[in-house]
C-alpha positions in Angstrom: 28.3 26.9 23.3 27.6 24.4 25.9 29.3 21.1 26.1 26.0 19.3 25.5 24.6 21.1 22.4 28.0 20.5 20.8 27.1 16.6 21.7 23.8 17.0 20.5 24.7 18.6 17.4 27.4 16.1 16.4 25.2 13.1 17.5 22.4 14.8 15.0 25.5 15.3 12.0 26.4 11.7 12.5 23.0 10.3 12.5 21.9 13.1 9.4 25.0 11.1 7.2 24.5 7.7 8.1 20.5 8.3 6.9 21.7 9.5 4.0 24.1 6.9 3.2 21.7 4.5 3.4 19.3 6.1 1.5 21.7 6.7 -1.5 23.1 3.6 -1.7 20.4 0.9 -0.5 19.0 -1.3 -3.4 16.0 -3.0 -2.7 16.0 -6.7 -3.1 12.5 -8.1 -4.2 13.8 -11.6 -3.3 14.5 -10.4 0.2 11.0 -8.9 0.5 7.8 -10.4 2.4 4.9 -11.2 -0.3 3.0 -7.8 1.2 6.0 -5.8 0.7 7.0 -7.4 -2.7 3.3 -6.5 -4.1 3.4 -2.9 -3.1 6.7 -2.7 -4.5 5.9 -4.8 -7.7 2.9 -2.6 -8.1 4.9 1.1 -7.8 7.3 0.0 -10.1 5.4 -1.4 -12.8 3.3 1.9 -12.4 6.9 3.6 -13.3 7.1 1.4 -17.0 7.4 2.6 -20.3 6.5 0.9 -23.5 9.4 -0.5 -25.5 11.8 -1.2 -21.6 13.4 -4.0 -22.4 12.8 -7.6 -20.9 16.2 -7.7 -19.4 15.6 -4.1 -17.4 12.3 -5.4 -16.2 13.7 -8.6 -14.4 16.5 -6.7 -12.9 14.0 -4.1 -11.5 11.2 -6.9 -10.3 13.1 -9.7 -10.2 12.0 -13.3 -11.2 8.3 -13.4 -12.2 6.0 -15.3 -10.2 4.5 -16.7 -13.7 5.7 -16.8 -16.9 5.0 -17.9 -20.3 6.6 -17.7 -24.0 5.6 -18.6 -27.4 7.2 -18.2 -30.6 5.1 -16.9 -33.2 5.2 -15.9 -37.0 5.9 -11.9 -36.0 8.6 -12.9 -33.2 9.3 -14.1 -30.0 6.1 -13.1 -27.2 6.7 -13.8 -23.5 4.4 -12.6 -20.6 5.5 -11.9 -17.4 3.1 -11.8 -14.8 4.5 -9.8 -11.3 2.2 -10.1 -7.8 0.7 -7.3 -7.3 -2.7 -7.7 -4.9 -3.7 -10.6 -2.4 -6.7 -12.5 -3.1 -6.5 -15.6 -1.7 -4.6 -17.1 1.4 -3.4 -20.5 0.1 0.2 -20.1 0.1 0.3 -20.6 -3.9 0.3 -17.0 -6.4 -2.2 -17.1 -9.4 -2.6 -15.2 -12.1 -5.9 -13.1 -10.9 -3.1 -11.9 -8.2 -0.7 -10.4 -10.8 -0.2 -7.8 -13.1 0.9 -9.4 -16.3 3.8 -7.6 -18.4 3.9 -8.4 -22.3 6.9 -8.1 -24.2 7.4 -8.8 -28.1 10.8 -9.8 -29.2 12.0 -8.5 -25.8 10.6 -5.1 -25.4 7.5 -4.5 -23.5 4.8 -3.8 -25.4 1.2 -3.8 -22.7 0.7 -4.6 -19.5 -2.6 -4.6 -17.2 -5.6 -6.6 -17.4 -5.8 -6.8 -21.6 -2.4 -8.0 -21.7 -2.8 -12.1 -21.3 -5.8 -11.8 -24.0 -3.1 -9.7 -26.1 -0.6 -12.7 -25.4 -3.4 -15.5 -26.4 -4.2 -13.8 -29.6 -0.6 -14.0 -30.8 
């Protein structure tokens, strides 16, 4: 075998490990993330939930919610999260028509999407 190809080869081994290095261990950080790259990754991992994850999970996955809001209530404790997930306006300020809100009762999530917040009123 040629002095190059083995060059090539180990250049190609070396570069092969280091990709998948990164790849195994590289966390993604949605407080490191620009507001387009936080929203597409806000909205593929809320599209991952199930019902009953608890509060706690949640945050660690998303991070801090753009919006939030808790009451206490006769049946237990409701909070609603609400996570940016599309752009609608260019004013430097996130709203809640630009979030995907995430409901949880007594800490375990229990709706998300567009009925949620009525949900969360009606408590």
């Amino acid at each position: 075998m040629s002095k190059m190809l083995k060059v090539v080869l180990i250049g190609f081994a070396i570069y092969a490990a280091a990709a998948a290095l990164v790849l195994h261990f590289y966390q993604a950080d949605p407080e490191n993330m620009s507001w387009q790259e936080r929203e597409t990754f806000n909205l593929k991992q809320i599209g991952r939930l199930n019902l009953g994850t608890p509060r706690d999970d949640v945050i660690r996955l998303l991070g801090s919610p753009d919006i939030s809001e808790a009451k206490a209530t006769d049946s237990g404790e409701v909070l609603i999260l609400f996570y940016r997930t599309h752009h609608v306006k260019s004013d430097g300020i996130t709203t809640r028509d630009e979030c995907t809100p995430l409901l949880f009762k007594d800490n375990a999530l229990i709706a998300w999407g567009a009925d949620a917040y009525s949900e969360y009123q009606s408590f």
